[in-house]
Structures are given as C-alpha cells and as structure tokens.
N, C-alpha and C positions, 0 to 999 in steps of 0.2 A: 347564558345560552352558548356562545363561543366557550367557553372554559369543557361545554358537556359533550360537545363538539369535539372537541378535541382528544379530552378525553377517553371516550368511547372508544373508538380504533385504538386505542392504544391498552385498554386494559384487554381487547377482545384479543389483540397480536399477543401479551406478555403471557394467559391464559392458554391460547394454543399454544402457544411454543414449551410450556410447563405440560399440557395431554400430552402434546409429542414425544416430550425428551420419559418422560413416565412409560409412553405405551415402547417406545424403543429399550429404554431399559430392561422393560420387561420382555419383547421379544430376542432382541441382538442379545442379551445376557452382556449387557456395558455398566460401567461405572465412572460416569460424569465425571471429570476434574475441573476445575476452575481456577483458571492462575488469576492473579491480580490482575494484569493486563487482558487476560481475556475479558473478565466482568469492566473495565472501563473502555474497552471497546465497544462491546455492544452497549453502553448505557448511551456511550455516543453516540451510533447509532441509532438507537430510540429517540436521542433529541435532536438529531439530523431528520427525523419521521416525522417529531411533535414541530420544528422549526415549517417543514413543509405546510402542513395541514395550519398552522398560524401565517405561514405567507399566502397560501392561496387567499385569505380573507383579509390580507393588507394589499390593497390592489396597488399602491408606489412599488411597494416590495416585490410582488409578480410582476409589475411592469418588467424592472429592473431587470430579474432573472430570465425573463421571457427574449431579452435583448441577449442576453449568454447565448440562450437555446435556439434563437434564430439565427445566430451568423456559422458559416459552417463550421470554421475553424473553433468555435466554443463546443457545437454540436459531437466535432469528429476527435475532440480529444477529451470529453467527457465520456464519453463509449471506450477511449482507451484505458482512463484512471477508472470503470468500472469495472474490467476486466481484471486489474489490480488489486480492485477490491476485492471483487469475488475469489481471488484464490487467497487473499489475503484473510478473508471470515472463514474461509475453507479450514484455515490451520489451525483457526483459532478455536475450534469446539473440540478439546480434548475428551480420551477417556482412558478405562484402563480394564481391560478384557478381564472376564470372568471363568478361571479354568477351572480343569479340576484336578487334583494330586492324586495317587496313587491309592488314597484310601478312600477314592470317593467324592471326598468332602469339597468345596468351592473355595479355593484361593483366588488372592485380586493379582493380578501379573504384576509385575515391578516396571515395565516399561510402559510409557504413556506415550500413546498417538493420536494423532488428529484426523478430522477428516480428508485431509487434503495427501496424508499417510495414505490412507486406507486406498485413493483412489492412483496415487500414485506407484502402490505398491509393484507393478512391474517393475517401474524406474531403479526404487528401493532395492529391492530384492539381488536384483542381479550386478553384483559385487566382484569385480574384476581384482586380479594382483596388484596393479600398481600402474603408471600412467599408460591410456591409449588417447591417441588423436581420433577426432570428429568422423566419425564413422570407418575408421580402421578395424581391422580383422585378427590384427597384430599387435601382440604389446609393442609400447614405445620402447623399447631397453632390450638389448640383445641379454642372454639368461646360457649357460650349459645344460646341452640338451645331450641324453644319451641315446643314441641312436640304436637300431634293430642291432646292429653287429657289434655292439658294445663299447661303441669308442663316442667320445664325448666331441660337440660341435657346438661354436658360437651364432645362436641362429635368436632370429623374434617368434617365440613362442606364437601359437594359434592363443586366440581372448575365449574366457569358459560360455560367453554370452556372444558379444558383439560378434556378429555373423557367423554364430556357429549352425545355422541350417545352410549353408553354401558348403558344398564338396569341394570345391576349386573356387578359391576367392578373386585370386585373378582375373580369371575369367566372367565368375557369375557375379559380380559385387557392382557392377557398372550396371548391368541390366535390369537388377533386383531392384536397388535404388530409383533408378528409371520409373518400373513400374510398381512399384510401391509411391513414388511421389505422384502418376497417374491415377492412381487409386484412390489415396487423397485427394487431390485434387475432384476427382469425379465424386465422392460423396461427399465434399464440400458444394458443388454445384445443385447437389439434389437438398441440400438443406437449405441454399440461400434459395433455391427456384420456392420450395415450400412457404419459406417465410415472405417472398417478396408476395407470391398470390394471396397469402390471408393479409399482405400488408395492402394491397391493391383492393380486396375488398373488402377491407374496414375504412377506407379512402371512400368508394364505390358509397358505401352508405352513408361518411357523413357529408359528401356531396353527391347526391342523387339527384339533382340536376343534369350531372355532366354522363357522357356514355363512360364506358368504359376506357375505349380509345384515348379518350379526352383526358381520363383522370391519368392513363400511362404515359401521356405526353405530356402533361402537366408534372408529374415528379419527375420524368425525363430531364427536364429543360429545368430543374431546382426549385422548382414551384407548388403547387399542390396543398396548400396549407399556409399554417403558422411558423413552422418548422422546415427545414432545408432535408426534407424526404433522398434525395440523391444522395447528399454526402451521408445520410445515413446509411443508405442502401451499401453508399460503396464503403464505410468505414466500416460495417459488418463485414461485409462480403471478405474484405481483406484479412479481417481475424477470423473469422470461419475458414477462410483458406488455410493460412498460418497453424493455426490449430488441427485441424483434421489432417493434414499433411504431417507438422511432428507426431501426431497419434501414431498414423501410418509408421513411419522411419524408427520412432523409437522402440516398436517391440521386436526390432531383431536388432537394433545399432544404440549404439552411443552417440547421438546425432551430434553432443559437443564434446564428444570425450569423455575421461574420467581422470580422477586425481588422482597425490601420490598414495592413498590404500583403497584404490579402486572405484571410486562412489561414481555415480554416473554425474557430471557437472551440470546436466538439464533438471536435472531434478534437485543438488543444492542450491541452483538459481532459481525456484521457484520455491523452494521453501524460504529463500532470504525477502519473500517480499512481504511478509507478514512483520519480520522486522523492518523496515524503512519505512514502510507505512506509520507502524505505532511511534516509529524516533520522530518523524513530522508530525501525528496529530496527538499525541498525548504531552509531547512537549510545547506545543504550542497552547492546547488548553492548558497546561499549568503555565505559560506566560501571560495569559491574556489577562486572568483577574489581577494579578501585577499591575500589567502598563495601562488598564482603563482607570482602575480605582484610583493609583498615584498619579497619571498623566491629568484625570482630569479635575483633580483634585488638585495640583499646582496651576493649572491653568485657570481657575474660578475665585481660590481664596486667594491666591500671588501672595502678596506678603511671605512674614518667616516660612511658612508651610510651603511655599515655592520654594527659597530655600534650602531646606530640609530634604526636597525630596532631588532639588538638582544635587546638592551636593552629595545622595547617597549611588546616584546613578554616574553620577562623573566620576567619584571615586571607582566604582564598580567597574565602568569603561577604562580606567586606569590599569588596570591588570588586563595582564593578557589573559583571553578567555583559554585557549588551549591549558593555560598553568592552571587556573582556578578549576578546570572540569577534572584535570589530571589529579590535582590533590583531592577533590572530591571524590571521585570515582574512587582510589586508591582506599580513603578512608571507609569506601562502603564495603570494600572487597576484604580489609583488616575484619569487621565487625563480622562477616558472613563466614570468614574465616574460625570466628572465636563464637558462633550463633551457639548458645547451649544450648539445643537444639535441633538433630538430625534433620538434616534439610536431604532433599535426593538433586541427583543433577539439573535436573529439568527446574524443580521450582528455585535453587539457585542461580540458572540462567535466568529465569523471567523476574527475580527479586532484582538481579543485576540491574537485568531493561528498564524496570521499572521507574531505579534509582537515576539512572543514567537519561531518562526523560525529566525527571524532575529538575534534575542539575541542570538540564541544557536550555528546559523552561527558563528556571531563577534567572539563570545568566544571559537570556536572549531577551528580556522583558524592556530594554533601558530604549533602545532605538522607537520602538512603538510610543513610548512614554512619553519621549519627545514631540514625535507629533501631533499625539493629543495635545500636549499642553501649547504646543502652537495655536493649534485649532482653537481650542476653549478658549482663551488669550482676548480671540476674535469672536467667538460666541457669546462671551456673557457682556458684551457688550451692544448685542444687538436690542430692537424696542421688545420684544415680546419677553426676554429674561430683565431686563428691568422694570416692564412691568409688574409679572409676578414677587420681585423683590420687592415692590412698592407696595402690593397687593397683602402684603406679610406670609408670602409662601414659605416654607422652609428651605435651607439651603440642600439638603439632603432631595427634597421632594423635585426642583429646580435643576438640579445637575442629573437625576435620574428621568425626568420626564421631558426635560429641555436639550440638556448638552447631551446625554449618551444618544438617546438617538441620531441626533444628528451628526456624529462622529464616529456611527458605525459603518459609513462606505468606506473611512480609511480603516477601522479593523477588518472589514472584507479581504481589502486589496490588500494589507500589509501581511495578513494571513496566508494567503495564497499564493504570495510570494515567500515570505518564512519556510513554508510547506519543502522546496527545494532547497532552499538549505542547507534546513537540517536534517536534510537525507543524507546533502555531501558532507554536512560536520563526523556521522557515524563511521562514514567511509575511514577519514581522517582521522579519526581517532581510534578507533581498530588499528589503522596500519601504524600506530605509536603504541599499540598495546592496551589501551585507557577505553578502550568502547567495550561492544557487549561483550560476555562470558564466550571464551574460545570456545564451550560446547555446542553454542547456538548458532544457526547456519543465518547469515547475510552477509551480503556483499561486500561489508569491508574486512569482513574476518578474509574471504575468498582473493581480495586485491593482497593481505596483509601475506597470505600463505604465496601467494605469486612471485613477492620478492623474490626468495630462495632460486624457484623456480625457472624466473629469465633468465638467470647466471648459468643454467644449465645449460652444456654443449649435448646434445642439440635444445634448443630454447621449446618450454613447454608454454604454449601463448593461450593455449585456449580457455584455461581456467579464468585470466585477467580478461583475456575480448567478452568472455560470458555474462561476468560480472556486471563490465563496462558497458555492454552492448543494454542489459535487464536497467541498468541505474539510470543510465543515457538518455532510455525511450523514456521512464518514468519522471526526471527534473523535466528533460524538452519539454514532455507533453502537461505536466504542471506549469510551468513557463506560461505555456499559449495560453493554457486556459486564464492562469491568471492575469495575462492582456486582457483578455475578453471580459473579464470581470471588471476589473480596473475599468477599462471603457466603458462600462456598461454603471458600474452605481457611481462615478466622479463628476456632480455636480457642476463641472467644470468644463468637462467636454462635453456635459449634453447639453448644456447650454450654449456650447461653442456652436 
C-alpha cells in the first residue's frame, strides 16, 4: 500500500512532465538535449520527491526534519539554497532551436541553450568591448578616439549598452539609478504585500478560531504555527527585494561589470551556479555507496575485512588529493582529447563535469568511511543485533535492516557538511587549471581568470568580489543549514 503510495505522484509528475516537454516541442519548434549531468540531476531530484513522500510516513524521520523547519535559521537558509536551486534547474533543461535555411527546409541550430539562457537573454545579449566597472557608462581602458576635426584623443569610450539611454551620464546616471532602484523596490513591495495576504489567509483558515488580528499578531511575534512564519516573511521579502531591484538596474547597466571580451559578470555569476551545485551533489552521491557499504562493512565483520578496507582508505588518505584529482582529471582530458568521435563544446564541458564529480566522489569517500566504521564497531554490539545473529539472521539482512539505519543521522550531517566543500575543492582546482572545461561558466574558472586581472594597474576587482560574493552566500548558507541538521537528527543532542 505504501509502495502505491508513493508511487503514484510520481509516475503522474514523470507523465506530465513527458506531455509538456512534447506539446512545447511541438509549439516552441525546440529540440530537447540531455547532457549526462542533466538526467542525474533530475533523477535526484525525483528521489529528493520519492525520499519526502517516504518520510512524511516515517514519523522519527518528519519528526527530525520538522525540528530543521522550525528553527528559523534552518527555515531562512533553506528558502536561500532554494533559490540556488531553482536557477540552478533553470540551466539545466537544455535545447536546441529549430530554424530554417535558405531553401526552406528545417535545420537544428549548432548552439545549445538553456532555459535560464532564454530568460536571461537581455543579460546575454548585450556584449560590451572589453572591461567596465559595476554600473559604469564608460569602458574601463582609455581607447584612440578620433574626433569631429580629425585629430585623435585618449579618452573612455561611451559602453554600446551600459547607459546608453542617458544623454549626459554625469549628470543623469545618479538619478536614473536612484529611481530605477525606487521602482524595484516598489514592485517588490506589491509582490511581497500579495503574497503575505494569501499567506495570512491560508493562516486565517487553518486557525479559524483566531480573528484575523490575532492570526497577524501571531506570525508578527514568530508564532502562528509549526513553522517560524516571520522569518519567512522576512527571508522572502528580502530576496524578492534583491531580485526585483537587479531586474530593475540590469536592463540599462552592468550592475557588476563586465569582463575582459565584455560579457556582463551578473549573468556569468548566475550561470556558474548550476556548476557548484552539481560539483556538491553528484560528487557526493558518487561517495556515499563508497563509505556506507565499506565503512559498515569493517565495522560489523572487523577481522581481515576491517583490514582490507583500512588499509585501502589509509593508503588513499596517503596521497595528496589535489595530485590524485589533477592526474585524473588530466587523464580524462587526454581521452576527450583522442574521443573517435566529434563531440561539440558543450557536451565536452559536461563530459568534463561529469568526470570531474566522479573523481572528487572516489576520492572524498574515506573520512565518512571512518565514521561509520566507528559507529558499527559500537552498533553490532548492542542486544537487538545479537539477537538477530542468534536468531540465524543473515549478515547482509542485519547490517541493512540494523546498522544502516541507524547510521544514517551521520550520513545526513556528514553530507551536508561535504556539500560545501566541495563547492570550494572546484574553486581550487580551476584556479590550478585541473577543474571544469574553461568553456563552462563557474566560479572557479571566474576566480582563475582574475589572477591576470588584479595585476592590472588599475586593478579590475569585480569579476573576483562577483564570484566571491555568489560562492560565500552559497557554502555560509549550506554551513547553517547544515548546523541545523546536525542538531536536529544527532541522537546525542537530543537526548542531551
């Protein structure tokens, strides 16, 4: 019954989402591409959907997450790594436009976008010479300009975009900014005021009890529920501001610049987070069947098989990982090299990603490994796994129905801490040359192109603060969350 349960939403979401991507096909005139890393994103996702719909009917399990979702600080920085998310799925539904040639006929275009393309396309589009600063009207780099009377001056060029509707930038570039961030800001106010009234009366209904008054003063004062309703209010409110204000700024500015052949830096910072995202969770799930199956596997039979499996992780930890991931990486990049097989740029970047999560999985597996095998050490020696051992259970049957569960609050927490990471391992190994394919946009390629960069009189900061600032908010706000988590399934503190 549970199994049809579950189930059910989940063949009825795989079904829509197949009518949709058909009936768009057929009206958009698109052609669906699917990298590797796309389809194990969303498979994740469908078992981040099947995982929920199986905890809400494990009530330890809801307890547990309900303790995340009630504290604010779990509340206020899940609302921000969803945000992450969503532009991060945004990228990941590629396609590739359907034209037509000269005779008529339908050719597939060579270039592949995303949806996150399509919607950024202002950003995209408007493609400057070469560097300007964070809402400048001027290139950065003085250029020979020849003037009306034909003699040549060293001046900063007018930008083909960035504030090309001001006649006098001097003058009108203070003002426009002004009330262009007024604008935003006022239609961010009318979207949070919409959402907070249907949020007040779906409050309203499910305590109908209380007046109205009562249920405003109640989320007022961080109450009103299960849930810390204020810090929601206010951790919306503040990304709806944030958002609706850059809307505003960026279709006449460069709100953080642009690089050295012009790209606008707000829009490579938001394509780079489709990468850090997949370097944390696809690396991760390729460590995890690693360090459960071997950690708890030395921890239950100990003898030679204990071992076997320390001594293949001690070895492992014996190398540095930077050298191990850099010879790897390198050997993928020979093979891709000599692929018999025309690959185009795009799915050579995501074959890169792909490889490059796998490696960083293998090689991250050994510390988790450890602590299971502590754990189990202490588990198979409690009365209920000796019973079953007395009982003639199997050993297989026993460590899956005994030990893993019981050992899955430390893959939680060790998970969710891993998570940041190895966002900052990709940083680091871009800025060594060994991370993704220079054609793919994230953030360590953007720290690696910055070197050059600082050295420049006068120093060009903003591409590294962009980077920094996107990478920063995304470990911090993994960090807390994973406090909150940690606190919340650690047998240890809730017993305390």
């Amino acid at each position: 019954m549970m199994q049809q349960n579950v189930l059910k939403p989940f063949l009825i979401i795989v079904i829509s989402l197949i009518v949709i991507g058909l009936i768009s096909q057929s009206i958009f005139n698109l052609q669906y591409v699917l990298f590797w890393t796309d389809a194990l994103l969303f498979l994740l996702i469908m078992a981040i959907f099947l995982f929920v719909l199986f905890a809400r009917q494990k009530p330890y399990i809801k307890q547990s997450w309900m303790k995340v979702f009630k504290r604010p600080v779990g509340m206020a920085t899940f609302l921000i790594l969803m945000v992450y998310v969503f532009f991060g799925v945004l990228d990941s539904i590629h396609f590739k436009s359907n034209l037509m040639d000269k005779n008529q006929k339908v050719v597939v275009s060579a270039s592949v976008k995303s949806v996150l393309d399509v919607i950024l396309t202002p950003l995209s589009d408007r493609v400057e010479k070469t560097y300007s600063a964070p809402f400048a009207t001027h290139l950065f780099v003085k250029e020979n300009v020849e003037q009306s009377d034909g003699t040549i001056s060293r001046q900063f060029p007018r930008l083909k975009y960035g504030g090309a509707h001001l006649k006098d930038p001097i003058k009108d570039k203070s003002t426009d900014i002004f009330w262009r961030f007024f604008m935003g800001l006022f239609l961010s106010l009318i979207i949070i005021g919409v959402v907070v009234f249907l949020l007040m009366w779906v409050l309203k209904i499910r305590l109908s009890y209380m007046s109205e008054k009562d249920v405003l003063g109640e989320v007022c004062a961080g109450k009103g529920g299960e849930l810390p309703w204020r810090t929601i209010i206010l951790t919306f409110s503040g990304i709806t501001i944030l958002v609706c204000v850059a809307i505003m700024l960026s279709t006449k500015y460069h709100v953080l610049g642009t690089d050295k052949v012009g790209q606008d830096v707000l829009f490579l910072s938001l394509k780079s987070i489709r990468t850090g995202l997949l370097i944390g969770t696809l690396s991760t799930l390729v460590m995890l069947p690693f360090a459960i199956a071997l950690g708890v596997m030395a921890g239950y039979y100990r003898g030679w098989v204990d071992d076997v499996i320390q001594y293949i992780y001690t070895t492992l930890n014996s190398i540095p990982s930077v050298l191990l991931i850099a010879a790897a990486v390198l050997m993928v990049v020979v093979h891709l090299d000599n692929y018999p097989v025309p690959i185009s740029t795009e799915e050579r970047a995501d074959l890169r990603l792909l490889f490059l999560c796998i490696i960083l999985g293998i090689t991250s597996w050994t510390g988790l490994c450890r602590l299971l095998r502590g754990e189990t050490l202490k588990l198979r020696e409690l009365d209920y796994v000796q019973a079953a051992q007395t009982y003639g259970v199997s050993h297989l049957a026993i460590m899956w129905r005994h030990i893993v569960p019981n050992v899955m609050h430390i893959v939680v927490i060790y998970v969710a801490l891993d998570f940041s990471i190895l966002i900052l391992a990709e940083a680091v190994l871009s800025y060594v040359n060994v991370g993704v394919d220079p054609a793919m946009n994230s953030w360590g390629n953007m720290i690696n192109s910055a070197r050059l960069e600082m050295a420049r009189e006068p120093v060009v900061w903003w591409s590294l603060m962009a980077a920094f600032i996107f990478m920063f908010t995304l470990v911090l706000t993994a960090n807390l969350f994973s406090d909150v988590v940690r606190d919340a399934f650690d047998p240890r503190l809730n017993n305390a």
